[in-house]
N, C-alpha and C positions, 0 to 999 in steps of 0.2 A: 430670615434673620439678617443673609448680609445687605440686604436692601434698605431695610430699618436701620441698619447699622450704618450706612452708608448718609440716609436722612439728617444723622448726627454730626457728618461731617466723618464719619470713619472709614479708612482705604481699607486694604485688604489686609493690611497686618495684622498676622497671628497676635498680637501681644494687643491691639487696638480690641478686638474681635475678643480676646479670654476676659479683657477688662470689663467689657460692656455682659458679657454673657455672666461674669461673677457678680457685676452691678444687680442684675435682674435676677439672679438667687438669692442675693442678702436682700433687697426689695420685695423679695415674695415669700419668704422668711425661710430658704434654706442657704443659709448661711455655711460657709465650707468650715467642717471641726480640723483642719490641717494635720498637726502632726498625730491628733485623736484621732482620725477618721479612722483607724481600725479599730479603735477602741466605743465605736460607737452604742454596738447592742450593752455595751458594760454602761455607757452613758446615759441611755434611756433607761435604763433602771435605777438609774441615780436622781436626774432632772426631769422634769415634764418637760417633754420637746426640744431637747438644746441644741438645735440648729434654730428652730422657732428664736429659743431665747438668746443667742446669741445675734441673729438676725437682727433685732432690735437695737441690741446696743449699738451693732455695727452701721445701722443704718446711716446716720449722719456722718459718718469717717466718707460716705461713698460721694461726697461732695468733693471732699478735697483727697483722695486720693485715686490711683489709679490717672488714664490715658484723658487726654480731654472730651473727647464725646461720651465717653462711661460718666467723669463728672459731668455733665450737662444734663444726659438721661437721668442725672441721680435728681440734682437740683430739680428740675423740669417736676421728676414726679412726687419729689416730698413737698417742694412748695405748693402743687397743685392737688395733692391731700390736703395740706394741713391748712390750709386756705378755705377749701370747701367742708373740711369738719368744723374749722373756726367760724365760717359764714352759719351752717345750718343750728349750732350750738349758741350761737348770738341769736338765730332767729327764734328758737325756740326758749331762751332768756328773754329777752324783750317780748313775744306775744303772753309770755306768764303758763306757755306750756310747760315746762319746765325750771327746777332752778337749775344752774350751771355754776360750780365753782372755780374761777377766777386767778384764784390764791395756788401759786405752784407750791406752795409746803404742805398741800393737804393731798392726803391720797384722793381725794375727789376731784381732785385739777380735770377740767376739762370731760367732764361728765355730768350726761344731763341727769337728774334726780326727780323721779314721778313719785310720790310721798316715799315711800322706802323703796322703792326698786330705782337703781341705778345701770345706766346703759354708757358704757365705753367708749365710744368707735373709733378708738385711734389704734387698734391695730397690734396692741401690746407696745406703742412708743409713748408710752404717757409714763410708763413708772419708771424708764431711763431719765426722761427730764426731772418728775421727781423728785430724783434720787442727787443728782446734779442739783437742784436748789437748796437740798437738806443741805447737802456735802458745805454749799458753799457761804451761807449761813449759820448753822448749827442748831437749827430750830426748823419746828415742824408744827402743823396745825393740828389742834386733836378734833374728832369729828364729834366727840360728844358734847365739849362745850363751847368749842371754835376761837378756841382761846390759843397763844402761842408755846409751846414750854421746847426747852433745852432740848437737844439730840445731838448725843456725839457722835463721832465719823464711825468707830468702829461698828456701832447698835444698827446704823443706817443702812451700810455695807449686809449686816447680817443680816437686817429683816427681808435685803435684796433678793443675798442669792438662797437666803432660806426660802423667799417664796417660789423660788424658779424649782424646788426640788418636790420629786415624788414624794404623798402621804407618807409612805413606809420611812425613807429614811429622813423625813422634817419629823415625825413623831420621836425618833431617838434623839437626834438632833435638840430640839426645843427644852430639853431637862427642866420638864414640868411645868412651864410657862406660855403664853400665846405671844403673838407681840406687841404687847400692850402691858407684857409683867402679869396677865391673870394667869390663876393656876387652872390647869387642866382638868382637874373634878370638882363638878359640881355637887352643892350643900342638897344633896338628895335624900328622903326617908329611906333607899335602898340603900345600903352601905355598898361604897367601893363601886357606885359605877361613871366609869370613865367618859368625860365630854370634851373630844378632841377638839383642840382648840386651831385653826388654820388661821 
C-alpha cells in the first residue's frame, strides 16, 4: 500500500496515507457512515447497502477533497472508468447492438437497452448524476413516451433516497403509489390482491 501510495507522489504522512486509503473505500463502495458507524446494523435495515449507497454520491467529492495524491488516485480512476464505459456504450450504440440513452433526465442515461432488458455498468454512479440534472432543470424524461414533463426538487429528492431503501420500509413509505403516481393494486378478478410497486 505504501509503495502505491508512494507512485502518487505520497510520503509517509499519516494524514497523506488515511486520505488515499478513505479514497479507495469510497471508490470500492464502502464509504465511511461517520458519526452512524455504530448505528449501522439499524442502517442496513433501513437502506439497501448505505455504505454502497453513500459511496456513490461521495464518489466525485474524492476529486477535490482530501491530500493531493488521494485526489489524483480519485481523478485517475473515475476518469478511467467513466471513459471506458462511455467508449464501450458508444460502441455498442453505433454497431446497432444496442440502444444507449444519451439524454441525462432519463433514468436510462447511460444504459445499454437489448429490446427490454437493460444493463447498467456504471457501478450505481448513474443515478447520482441523474438526479443532479433533474435538480438542475426541473424536468425529467419519461420512458414511456420519451417525452419531457415537469419534476420538482422535492418528488426527485424522494424518488432518490426512496429507491436506496429496503422493500419493507419503501412499502410504508410509498402511501399507496409507485413513482410514477400508479397505485399499488392492480384491476384483478381476485379482490385485494397486492402488486408492490418498486
Amino acid at each position: 500500500f505504501v509503495r502505491e501510495a508512494e507512485k502518487l507522489g505520497a510520503g509517509v504522512a499519516t494524514k497523506q496515507l488515511r486520505d488515499i486509503a478513505n479514497t479507495v473505500n469510497i471508490l470500492s463502495g464502502r464509504a465511511p457512515l461517520g458519526k452512524f458507524a455504530e448505528a449501522s446494523t439499524i442502517l442496513n435495515g433501513i437502506f439497501f447497502a448505505p455504505r454502497f449507497a453513500l459511496s456513490r454520491v461521495m464518489a466525485p467529492t474524492t476529486v477535490v477533497m482530501g491530500s493531493a495524491p488521494s485526489r489524483k488516485l480519485a481523478a485517475q480512476a473515475l476518469v478511467s472508468y467513466a471513459t471506458t464505459v462511455t467508449g464501450m456504450l458508444a460502441l455498442a450504440d453505433i454497431s446497432g447492438v444496442a440502444k444507449v440513452e444519451w439524454n441525462p433526465l432519463s433514468s436510462d442515461f447511460g444504459k445499454a437497452r437489448f429490446g427490454n432488458i437493460r444493463i447498467d455498468p456504471w457501478a450505481g454512479l448513474q443515478q447520482p448524476v441523474v438526479l443532479a440534472a433533474i435538480l438542475a432543470t426541473g424536468k425529467t424524461k419519461q420512458l414511456s413516451t420519451g417525452q419531457l414533463r415537469e419534476l420538482d426538487a422535492g418528488r426527485a429528492i424522494w424518488n432518490f433516497l426512496t429507491s436506496k431503501l429496503q422493500p419493507s420500509p419503501r412499502v410504508l413509505l410509498q402511501r399507496g403509489e409507485g413513482f410514477a403516481g400508479e397505485k399499488p393494486f392492480s384491476e384483478s378478478p381476485i379482490p385485494k390482491v397486492p402488486r408492490i410497486v418498486f
